[in-house]
C-alpha positions in Angstrom: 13.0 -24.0 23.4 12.1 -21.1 25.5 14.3 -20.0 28.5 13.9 -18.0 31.5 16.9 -16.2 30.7 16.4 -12.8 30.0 12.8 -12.9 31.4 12.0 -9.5 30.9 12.1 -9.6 26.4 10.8 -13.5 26.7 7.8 -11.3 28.8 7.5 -8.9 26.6 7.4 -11.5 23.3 4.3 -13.3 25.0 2.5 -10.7 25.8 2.9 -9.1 22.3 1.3 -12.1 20.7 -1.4 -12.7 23.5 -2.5 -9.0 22.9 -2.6 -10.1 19.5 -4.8 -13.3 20.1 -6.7 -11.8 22.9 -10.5 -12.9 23.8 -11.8 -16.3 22.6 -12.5 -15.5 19.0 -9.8 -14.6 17.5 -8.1 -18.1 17.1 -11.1 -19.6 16.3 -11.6 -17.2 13.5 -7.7 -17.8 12.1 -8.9 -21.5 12.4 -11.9 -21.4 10.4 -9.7 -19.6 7.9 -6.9 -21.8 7.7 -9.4 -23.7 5.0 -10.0 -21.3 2.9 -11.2 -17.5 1.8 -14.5 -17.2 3.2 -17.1 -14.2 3.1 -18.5 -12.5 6.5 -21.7 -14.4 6.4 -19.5 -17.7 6.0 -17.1 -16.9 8.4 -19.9 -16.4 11.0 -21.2 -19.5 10.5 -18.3 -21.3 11.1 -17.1 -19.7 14.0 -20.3 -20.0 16.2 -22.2 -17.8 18.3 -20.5 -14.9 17.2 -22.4 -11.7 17.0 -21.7 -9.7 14.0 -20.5 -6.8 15.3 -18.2 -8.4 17.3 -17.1 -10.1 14.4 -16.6 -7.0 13.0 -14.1 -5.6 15.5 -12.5 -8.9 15.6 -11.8 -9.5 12.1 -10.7 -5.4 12.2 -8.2 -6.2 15.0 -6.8 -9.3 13.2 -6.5 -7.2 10.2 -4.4 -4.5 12.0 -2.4 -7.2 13.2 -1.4 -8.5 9.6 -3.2 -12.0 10.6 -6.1 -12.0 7.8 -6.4 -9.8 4.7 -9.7 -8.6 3.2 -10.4 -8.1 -0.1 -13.1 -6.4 -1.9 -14.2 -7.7 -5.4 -15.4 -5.3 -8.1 -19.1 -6.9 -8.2 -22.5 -5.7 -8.1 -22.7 -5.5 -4.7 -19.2 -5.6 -3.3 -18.2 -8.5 -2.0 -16.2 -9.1 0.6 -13.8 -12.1 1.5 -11.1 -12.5 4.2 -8.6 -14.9 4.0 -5.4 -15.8 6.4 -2.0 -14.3 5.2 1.5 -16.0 5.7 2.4 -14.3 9.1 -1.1 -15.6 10.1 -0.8 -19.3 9.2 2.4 -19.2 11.0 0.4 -19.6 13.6 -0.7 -23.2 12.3 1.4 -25.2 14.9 0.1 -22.7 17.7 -3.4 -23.7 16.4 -2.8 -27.6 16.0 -1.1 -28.1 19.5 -4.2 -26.1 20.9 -6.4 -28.5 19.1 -4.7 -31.3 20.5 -4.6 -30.5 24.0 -8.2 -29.3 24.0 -9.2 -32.9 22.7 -7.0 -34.4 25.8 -8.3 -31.6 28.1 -11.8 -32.7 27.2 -11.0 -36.7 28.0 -10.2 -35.7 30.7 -12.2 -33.9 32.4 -15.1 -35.6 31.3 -13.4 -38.8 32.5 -13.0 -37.9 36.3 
């Protein structure tokens, strides 16, 4: 469990890994991935009402950040597929409790 002890590192730990999550599609890009390899088109699909060049700079960023990897196939055109690495399917339990408490956030505020 996180304390408070030592506030300044504990700080400095979250903000490293909301730097690395920043905006609202990054997640939702690691989650669509969590299935499977999927090609740009694909990926676009699942995520949403992404545009592609921001796509693009996210899947770039999530790269940089050793998240997804992207690999090129020898084929007439390239082809192109991204997939989630280890480090980034760590983030699995981060994912599901999000999940969770955006399903309960929901019920709820569509309740009252």
């Amino acid at each position: 469990m996180l304390t408070r002890e030592g506030c300044p590192t504990n700080a400095l730990a979250i903000k490293d890994a909301l730097e690395a999550l920043e905006g609202k599609w990054k997640l939702l890009i690691l989650f669509a991935l969590s299935s499977g390899p999927k090609r740009f088109k694909e990926l676009s699909k699942a995520v949403g009402s992404i545009t592609d060049k921001t796509l693009s700079a996210e899947l770039k960023r999530l790269e940089m950040n050793k998240l997804i990897k992207r690999d090129v196939h020898d084929t007439f055109p390239p082809t192109v597929e991204y997939s989630i690495t280890p480090h980034g399917m760590s983030l699995e339990n981060v994912m599901d409790a999000l999940h969770f408490w955006g399903l309960a956030h929901r019920k709820k505020i569509m309740k009252d």
